[in-house]
N, C-alpha and C positions, 0 to 999 in steps of 0.2 A: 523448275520446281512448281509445285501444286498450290498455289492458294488455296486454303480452306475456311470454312465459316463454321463454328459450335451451332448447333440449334438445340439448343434449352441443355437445361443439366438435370432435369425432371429425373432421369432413370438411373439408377446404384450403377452404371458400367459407365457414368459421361465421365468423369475424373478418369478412369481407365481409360477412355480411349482418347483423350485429349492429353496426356504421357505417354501412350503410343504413339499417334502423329508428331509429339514434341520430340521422341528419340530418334524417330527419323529423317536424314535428311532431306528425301527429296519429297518432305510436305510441311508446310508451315501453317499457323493457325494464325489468322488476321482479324478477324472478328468475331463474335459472341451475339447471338440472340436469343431469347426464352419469355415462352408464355406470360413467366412474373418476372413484371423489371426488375425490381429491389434482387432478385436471385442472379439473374444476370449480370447485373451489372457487377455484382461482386464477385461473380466468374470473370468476366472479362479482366478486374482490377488485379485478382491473381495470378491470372494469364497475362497480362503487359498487353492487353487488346483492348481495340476498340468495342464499347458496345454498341448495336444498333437494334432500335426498343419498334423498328418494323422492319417485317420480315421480307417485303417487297423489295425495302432497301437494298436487305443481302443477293438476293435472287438476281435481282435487276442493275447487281454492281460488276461493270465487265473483269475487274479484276479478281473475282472470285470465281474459281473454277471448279469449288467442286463443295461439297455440306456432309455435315457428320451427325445424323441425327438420332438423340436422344431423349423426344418428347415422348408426352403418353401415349398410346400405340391407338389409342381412340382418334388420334390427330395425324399420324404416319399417311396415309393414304392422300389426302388433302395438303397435307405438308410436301410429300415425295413426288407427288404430279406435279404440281408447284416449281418444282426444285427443275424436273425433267423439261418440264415447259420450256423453263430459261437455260435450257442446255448446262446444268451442272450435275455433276455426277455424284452417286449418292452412295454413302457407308449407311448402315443402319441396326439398330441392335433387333434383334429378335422380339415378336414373331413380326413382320413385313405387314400382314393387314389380319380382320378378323376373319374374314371367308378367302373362300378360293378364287372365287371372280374376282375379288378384288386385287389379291396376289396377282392374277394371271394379266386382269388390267394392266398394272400398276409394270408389267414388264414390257407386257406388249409395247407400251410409251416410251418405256426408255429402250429399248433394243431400234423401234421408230426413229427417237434423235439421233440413236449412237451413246446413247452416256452408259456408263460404268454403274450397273447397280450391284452393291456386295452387302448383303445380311449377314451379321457376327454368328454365324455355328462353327466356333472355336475346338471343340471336340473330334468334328472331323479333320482337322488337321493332326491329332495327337497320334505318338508310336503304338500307344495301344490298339485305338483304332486300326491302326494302317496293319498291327500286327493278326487282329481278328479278321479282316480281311482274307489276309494273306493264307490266312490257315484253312479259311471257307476257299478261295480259289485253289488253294493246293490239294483242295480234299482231305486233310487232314480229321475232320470231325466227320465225312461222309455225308450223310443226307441231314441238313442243319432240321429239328425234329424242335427245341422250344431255345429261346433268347428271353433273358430276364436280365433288366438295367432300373437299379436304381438310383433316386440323387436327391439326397432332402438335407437338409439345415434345420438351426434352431432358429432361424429369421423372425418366427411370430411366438415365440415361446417369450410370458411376460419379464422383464427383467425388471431392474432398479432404476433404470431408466424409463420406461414408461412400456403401458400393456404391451407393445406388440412387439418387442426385445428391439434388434439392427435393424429392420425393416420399415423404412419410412410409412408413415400413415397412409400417404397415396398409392401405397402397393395395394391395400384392400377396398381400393375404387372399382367398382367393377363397371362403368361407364367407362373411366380411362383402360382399365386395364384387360378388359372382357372374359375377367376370371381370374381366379387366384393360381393356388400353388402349380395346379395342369400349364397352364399357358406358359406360365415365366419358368421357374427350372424344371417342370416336366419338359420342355422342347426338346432340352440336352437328351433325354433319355428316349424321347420319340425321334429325331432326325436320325440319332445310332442305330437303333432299330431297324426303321425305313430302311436304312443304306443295308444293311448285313443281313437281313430277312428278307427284302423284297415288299412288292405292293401288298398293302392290303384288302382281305376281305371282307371282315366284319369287327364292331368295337363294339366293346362291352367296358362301359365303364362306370364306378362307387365313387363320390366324391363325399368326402368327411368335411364337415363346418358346422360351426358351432354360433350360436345362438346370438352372438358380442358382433358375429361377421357376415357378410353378404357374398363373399367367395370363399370358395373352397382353402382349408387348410392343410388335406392331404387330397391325396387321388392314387386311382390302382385302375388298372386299365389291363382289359385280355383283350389282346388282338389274334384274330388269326386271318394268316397269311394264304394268296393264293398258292405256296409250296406246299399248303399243308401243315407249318410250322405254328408252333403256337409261341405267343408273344406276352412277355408282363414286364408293364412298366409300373414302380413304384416312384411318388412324390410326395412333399411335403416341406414344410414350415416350421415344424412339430417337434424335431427329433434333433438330438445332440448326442454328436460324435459320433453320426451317423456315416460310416466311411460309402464314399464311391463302388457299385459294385456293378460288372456286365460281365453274364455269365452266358456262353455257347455250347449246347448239348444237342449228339448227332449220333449216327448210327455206327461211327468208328471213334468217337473219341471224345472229350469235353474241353472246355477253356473256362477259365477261370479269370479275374480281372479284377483287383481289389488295389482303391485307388496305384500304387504308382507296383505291385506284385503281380506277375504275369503266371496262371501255371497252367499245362497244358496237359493231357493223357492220351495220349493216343499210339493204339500198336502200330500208325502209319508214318511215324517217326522211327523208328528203329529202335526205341528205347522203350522199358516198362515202368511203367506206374508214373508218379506227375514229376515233371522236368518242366524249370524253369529257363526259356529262350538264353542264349549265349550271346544274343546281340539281338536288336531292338530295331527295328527300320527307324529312319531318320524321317524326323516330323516334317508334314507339309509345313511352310510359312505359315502365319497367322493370317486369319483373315483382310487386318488393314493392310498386310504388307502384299496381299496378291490382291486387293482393290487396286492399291498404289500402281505395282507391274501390270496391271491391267489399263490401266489410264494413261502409264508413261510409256510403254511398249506391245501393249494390245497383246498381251501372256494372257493365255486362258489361265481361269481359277478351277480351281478342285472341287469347289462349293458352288452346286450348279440351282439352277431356276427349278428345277425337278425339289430339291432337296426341299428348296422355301415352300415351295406350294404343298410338296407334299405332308411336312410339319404340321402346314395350316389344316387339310384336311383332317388330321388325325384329329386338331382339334377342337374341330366342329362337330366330329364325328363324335367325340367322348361326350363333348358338351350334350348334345340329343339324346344319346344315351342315358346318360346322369338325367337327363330331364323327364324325358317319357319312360324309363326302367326299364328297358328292353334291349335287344342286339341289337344292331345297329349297321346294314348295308351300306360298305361302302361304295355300291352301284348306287341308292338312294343319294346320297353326297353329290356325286358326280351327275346324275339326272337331275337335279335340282340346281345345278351349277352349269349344267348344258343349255337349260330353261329362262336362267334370268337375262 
């Protein structure tokens, strides 16, 4: 069984993934640490864990074998070397670092030790996914021509509870968090992208925020692809009852994809007009549980080091863009990442 150790509960997904590791059996959680003790410590009291209020502790305790980390993602890099130094294997929520050298650092280390590094992009393990996939490899939509995914919440919308609705204050740190709504739920919709459209060629991206905030609380991003395909991802904070949407249009056919509705058109199916799938590919595992099979049986994951890094570049690439107002090569990204 896997020893594990919580590192911080800073991030809205550490209660999630510390009820994922509890549901299963072959990982248990032993101890608790985080940036604020007072916050820890009352994690660990709920958890039936020990706390420990330094981080060397956990690192440098042979019986811990492996860390779940959900600090601010300003600390991820520095944390996660850390981690890989002392030979433990690391889960970590999204995005993995702010640039690409860092990303590519940060793997180069642990592939070095041997350890297990798994980033939560939960999305590509879903049926939907695996079903748009499948319809681009089948040729079904023909020559994939524009992809459009988007994913936004009411998270910063003011409530009764205080300005910035569910959305803890420290979401709109932009030291911690190196940017608002693009970074944290735009990922979802940029890593789907990536995967079903291919690398990209240039980003063009608007980020909306408002006067009260220092990061962004929507973002709308055009990508176009070395295929030729054109790309929009839509995000935000803003917006209520905003359904899940990833939509695929091609030279024989479309896909449609609203949250859990699947509809397809294409005369490369045998059928006319939109037909909803008869059966659903069967989801990859979740991300912890193919960290886990990766650590107890050296099972490749589905969610590869391409996917992390290439996340990070989109968004770096947006961020420039939003900055200077301009397109945005991503040969400049990668020359500038060849350089450091």
């Amino acid at each position: 069984m896997i020893q594990a150790a919580m590192l911080s509960r800073w991030h809205v997904h550490a209660d999630d993934y510390a009820r994922d590791a509890n549901n299963n059996p072959s990982i248990a959680i032993r101890m608790v640490w985080d940036e604020e003790e007072d916050r820890g410590k009352k994690w660990a009291q709920e958890l039936g864990v020990g706390f420990e209020k330094d981080l060397e502790g956990i690192l440098a305790n042979p019986e811990i074998d492996a860390v779940i980390v959900n600090t601010p993602t300003n600390k991820h890099k520095e944390i996660i070397m850390a981690a890989i130094e002392h030979k433990k294997h690391v889960f970590t929520e999204k995005v993995l670092a702010f640039t690409t050298a860092e990303c590519e650092e940060i793997y180069d280390a642990a592939e070095k030790a041997g350890i297990k590094l798994m980033v939560s992009l939960p999305r590509l393990t879903s049926d939907y996914y695996l079903y748009a996939q499948h319809a681009l490899d089948q040729g079904w939509l023909g020559d994939l021509t524009s992809i459009r995914c988007r994913l936004a919440h009411n998270g910063a919308v003011p409530s009764a509870g205080g300005k910035n609705g569910w959305l803890p204050e420290h979401f709109f740190d932009k030291e911690a968090c190196g940017g608002g709504a693009l970074i944290d739920l735009g990922a979802h919709p940029i890593y789907l992208t990536n995967r079903l459209a291919g690398p990209a060629a240039t980003v063009t991206a608007i980020f909306q925020q408002s006067s009260e905030r220092v990061v962004e609380e929507n973002a709308a991003v055009l990508i176009h692809y070395e295929s030729g395909a054109l790309g929009t991802i839509e995000t935000g904070f803003l917006s209520e009852n905003s359904p899940f949407q990833l939509e695929l249009y091609g030279t024989k056919g479309a896909l449609l994809i609203e949250e859990n509705q699947v509809r397809l058109n294409s005369s490369s199916v045998g059928k006319d007009g939109w037909v909803t799938p008869d059966e659903m590919p069967e989801a990859h595992p979740m991300p912890m549980e193919q960290w886990i099979s990766s650590i107890l049986m050296d099972k490749k994951t589905t969610i590869t080091r391409n996917d992390v890094c290439e996340l990070t570049l989109i968004n770096e690439a947006a961020e420039k863009s939003n900055r200077e107002g301009r397109r945005v090569l991503v040969s400049e990204m990668k020359e500038v990442q060849f350089n450091q």
